[in-house]
C-alpha positions as CSV (number, residue, x, y, z in Angstrom):
1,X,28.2,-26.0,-17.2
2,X,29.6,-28.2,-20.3
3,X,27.6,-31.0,-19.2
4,X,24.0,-28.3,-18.4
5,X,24.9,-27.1,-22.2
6,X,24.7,-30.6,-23.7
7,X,21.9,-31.8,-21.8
8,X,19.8,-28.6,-23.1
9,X,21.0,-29.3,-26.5
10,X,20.3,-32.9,-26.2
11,X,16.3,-32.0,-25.7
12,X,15.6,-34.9,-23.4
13,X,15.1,-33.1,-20.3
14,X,15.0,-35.8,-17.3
15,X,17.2,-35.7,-14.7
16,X,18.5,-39.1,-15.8
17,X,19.6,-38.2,-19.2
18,X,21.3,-35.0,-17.0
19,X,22.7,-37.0,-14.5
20,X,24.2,-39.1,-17.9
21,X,26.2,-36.0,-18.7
22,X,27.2,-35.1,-15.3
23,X,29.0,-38.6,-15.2
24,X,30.4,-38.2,-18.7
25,X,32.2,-34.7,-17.6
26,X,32.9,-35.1,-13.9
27,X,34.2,-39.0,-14.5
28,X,36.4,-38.1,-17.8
29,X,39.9,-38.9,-17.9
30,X,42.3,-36.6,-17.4
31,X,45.8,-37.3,-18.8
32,X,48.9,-35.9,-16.8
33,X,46.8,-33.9,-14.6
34,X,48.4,-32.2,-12.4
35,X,46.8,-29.8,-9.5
36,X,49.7,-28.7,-7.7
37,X,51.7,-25.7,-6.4
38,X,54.7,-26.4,-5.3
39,X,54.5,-29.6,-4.8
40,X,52.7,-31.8,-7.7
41,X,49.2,-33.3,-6.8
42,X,48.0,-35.7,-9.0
43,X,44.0,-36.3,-9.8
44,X,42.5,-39.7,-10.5
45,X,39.1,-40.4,-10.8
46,X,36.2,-43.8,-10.3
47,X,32.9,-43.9,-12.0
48,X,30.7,-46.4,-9.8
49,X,27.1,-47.8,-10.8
50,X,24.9,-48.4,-7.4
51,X,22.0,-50.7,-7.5
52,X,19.8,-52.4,-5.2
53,X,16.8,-54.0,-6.6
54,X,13.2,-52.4,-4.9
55,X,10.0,-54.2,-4.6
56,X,8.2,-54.6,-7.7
57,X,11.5,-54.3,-10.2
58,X,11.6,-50.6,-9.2
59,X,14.8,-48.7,-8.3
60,X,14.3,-45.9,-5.6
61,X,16.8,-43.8,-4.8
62,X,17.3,-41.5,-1.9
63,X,19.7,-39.0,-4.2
64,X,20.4,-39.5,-7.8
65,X,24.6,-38.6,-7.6
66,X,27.0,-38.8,-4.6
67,X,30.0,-37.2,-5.1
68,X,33.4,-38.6,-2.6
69,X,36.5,-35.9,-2.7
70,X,39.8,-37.7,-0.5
71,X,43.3,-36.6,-0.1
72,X,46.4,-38.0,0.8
73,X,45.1,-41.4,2.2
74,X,42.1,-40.2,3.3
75,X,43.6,-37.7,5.7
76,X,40.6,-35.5,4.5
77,X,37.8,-36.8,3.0
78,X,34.0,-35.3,1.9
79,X,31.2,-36.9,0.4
80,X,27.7,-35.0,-0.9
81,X,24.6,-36.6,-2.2
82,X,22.7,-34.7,-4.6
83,X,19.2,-34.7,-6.0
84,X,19.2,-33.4,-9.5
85,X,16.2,-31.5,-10.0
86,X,14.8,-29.3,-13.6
87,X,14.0,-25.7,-12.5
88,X,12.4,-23.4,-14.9
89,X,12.8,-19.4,-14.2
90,X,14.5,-20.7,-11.0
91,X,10.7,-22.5,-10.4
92,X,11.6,-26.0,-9.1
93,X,8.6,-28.7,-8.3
94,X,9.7,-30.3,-4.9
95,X,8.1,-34.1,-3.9
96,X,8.5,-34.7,-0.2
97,X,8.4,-38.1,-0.1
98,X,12.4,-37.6,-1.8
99,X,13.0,-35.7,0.2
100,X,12.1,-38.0,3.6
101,X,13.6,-40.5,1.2
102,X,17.1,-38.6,1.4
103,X,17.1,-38.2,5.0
104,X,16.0,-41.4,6.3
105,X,19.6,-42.7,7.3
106,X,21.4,-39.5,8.9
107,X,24.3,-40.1,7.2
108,X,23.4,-39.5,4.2
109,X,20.7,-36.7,5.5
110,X,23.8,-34.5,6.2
111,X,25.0,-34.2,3.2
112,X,22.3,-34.6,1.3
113,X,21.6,-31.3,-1.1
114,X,18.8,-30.1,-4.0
115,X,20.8,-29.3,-7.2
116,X,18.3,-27.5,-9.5
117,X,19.5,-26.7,-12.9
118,X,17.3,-24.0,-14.8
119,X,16.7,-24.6,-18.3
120,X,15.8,-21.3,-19.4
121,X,18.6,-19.6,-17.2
122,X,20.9,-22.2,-17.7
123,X,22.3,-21.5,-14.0
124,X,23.0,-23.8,-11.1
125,X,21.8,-23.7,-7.6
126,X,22.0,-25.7,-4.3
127,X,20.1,-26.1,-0.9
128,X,20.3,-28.7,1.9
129,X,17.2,-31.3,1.8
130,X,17.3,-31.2,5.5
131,X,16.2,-27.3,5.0
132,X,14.0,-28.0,2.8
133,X,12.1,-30.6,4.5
134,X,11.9,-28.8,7.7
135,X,9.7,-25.8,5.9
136,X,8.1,-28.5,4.0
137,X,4.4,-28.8,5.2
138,X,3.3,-32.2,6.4
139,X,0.3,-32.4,4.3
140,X,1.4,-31.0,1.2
141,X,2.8,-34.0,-0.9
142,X,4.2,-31.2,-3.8
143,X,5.0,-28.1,-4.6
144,X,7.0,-25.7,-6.3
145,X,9.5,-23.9,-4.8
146,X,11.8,-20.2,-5.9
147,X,15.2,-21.5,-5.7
148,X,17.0,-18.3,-7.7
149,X,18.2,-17.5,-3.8
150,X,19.7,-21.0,-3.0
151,X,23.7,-21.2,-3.3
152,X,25.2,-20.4,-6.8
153,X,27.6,-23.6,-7.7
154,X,30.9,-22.1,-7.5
155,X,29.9,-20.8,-4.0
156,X,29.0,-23.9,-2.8
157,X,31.9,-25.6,-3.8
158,X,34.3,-23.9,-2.1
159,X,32.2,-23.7,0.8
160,X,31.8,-27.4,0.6
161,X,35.2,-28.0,0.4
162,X,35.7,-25.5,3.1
163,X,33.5,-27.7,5.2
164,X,31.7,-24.6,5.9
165,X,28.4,-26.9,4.2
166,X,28.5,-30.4,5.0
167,X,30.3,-32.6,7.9
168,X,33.5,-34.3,7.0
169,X,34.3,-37.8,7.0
170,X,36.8,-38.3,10.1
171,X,37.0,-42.0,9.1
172,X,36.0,-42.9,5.8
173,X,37.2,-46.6,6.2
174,X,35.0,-47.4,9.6
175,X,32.3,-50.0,8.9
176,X,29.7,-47.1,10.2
177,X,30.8,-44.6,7.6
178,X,29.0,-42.9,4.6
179,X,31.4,-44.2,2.6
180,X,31.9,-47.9,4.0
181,X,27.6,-47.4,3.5
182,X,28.1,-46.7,-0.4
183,X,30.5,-49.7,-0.6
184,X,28.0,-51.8,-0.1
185,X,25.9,-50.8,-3.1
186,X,28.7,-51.0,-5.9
187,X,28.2,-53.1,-8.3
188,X,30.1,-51.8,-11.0
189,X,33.3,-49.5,-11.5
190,X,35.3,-47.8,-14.1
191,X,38.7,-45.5,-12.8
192,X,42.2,-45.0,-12.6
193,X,42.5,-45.9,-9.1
194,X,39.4,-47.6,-7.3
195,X,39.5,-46.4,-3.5
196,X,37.6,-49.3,-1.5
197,X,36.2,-47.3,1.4
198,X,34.2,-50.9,2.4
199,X,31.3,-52.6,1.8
200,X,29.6,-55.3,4.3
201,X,26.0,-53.4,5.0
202,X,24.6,-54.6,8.1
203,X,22.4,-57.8,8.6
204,X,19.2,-55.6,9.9
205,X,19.8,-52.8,7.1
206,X,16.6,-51.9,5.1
207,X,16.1,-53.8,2.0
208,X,14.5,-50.9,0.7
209,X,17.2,-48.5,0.5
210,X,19.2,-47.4,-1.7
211,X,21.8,-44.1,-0.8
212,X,22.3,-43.4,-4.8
213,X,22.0,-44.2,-8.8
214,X,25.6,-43.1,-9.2
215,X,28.9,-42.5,-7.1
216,X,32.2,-40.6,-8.4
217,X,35.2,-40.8,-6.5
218,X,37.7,-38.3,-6.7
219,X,41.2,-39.2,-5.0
220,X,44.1,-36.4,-4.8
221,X,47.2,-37.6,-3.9
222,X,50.6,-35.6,-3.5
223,X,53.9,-36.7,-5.2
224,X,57.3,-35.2,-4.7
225,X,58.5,-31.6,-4.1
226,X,58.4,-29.8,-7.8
227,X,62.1,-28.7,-9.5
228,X,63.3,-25.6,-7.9
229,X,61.5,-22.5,-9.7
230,X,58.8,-24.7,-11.1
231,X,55.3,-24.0,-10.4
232,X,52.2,-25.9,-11.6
């Protein structure tokens, strides 16, 4: 919501110069942050830039933010991709060509989700691409859609990280993985701790795909057993 409030106040209203401030808040540091209960659980975070050149010096993405969550080692592990689209009045203009764009490795299809941010409303809301290309007519290229009855954003979260929405990643470091597919797209990185999931894309991968503009990693790793009577 910090990041929604400076992009409205910021008065360029793309969804790059949004994404911009998503990056900015989600990837901030956070100094001696601790998420535990009992037992302390420390947060670190990586800020990745993804890039593969298109045809014609232009960049296509299939989702403009992918988002990693892993714990412990990767013992559990979750990874969204998110489309960042400008709704107004919960009134958000849908392309489907971004949409087949999003889906065309199933991968990333799976966790692939419509994040429309009102700027009138100033609210949040969330719906699978997958959805929203099956009730998408064939022969319709755009058109605008009511999202005020997709997922609210705290909702989503914890269903997300319920895995309620969204498969988990059983093996984040396999070659074949979402992650392992992300890898192979980094071309920059700025973080506390740099989890390296992979990398090597395949020799018959398209040349015209690209997963993402931007990837944050967030890695939570438990630490010893708090003092006695100590709760963070």
């Amino acid at each position: 919501m910090s990041a929604l409030s400076g992009w409205l106040d910021g008065r360029v209203l793309d969804e790059v110069a949004l994404l911009s401030r998503l990056t900015e808040k989600l990837g901030r540091r956070r100094r001696k942050c601790d998420v535990g209960v009992e037992t302390p659980v420390t947060a670190s975070r990586t800020v990745t830039l993804l890039h593969r050149q298109g045809e014609n010096q232009r960049d296509q993405f299939g989702s403009d933010l992918a988002v990693t969550v892993t714990l412990d080692n990767a013992q559990y592990t979750k990874t969204a991709f998110f489309q960042l689209k400008r709704s107004n009045t919960y009134r958000v203009p849908i392309r489907r060509d971004q949409l087949l764009q999003a889906t065309r490795d199933p991968r990333v299809g799976d966790r692939s989700f419509a994040l429309a941010v009102d700027e009138v409303r100033e609210g949040i809301r969330l719906h699978a691409v997958q959805d929203l290309l099956s009730a998408f007519d064939s022969t319709v290229a755009t058109k605008t859609i009511d999202c005020s009855a997709w997922t609210g954003l705290t909702q989503w979260v914890l269903e997300w990280l319920s895995c309620n929405i969204g498969p988990r990643s059983n093996n984040p470091v396999a070659p074949n993985s979402v992650e392992s597919l992300l890898g192979g797209y980094v071309v920059d990185h700025v973080g506390d701790d740099f989890v390296w999931f992979g990398g090597d894309l395949p020799p018959d991968f398209p040349s015209d795909y690209r997963p993402a503009r931007s990837w944050l990693i967030f890695k939570f790793t438990a630490g010893e057993p708090a003092a006695a009577g100590t709760l963070f």
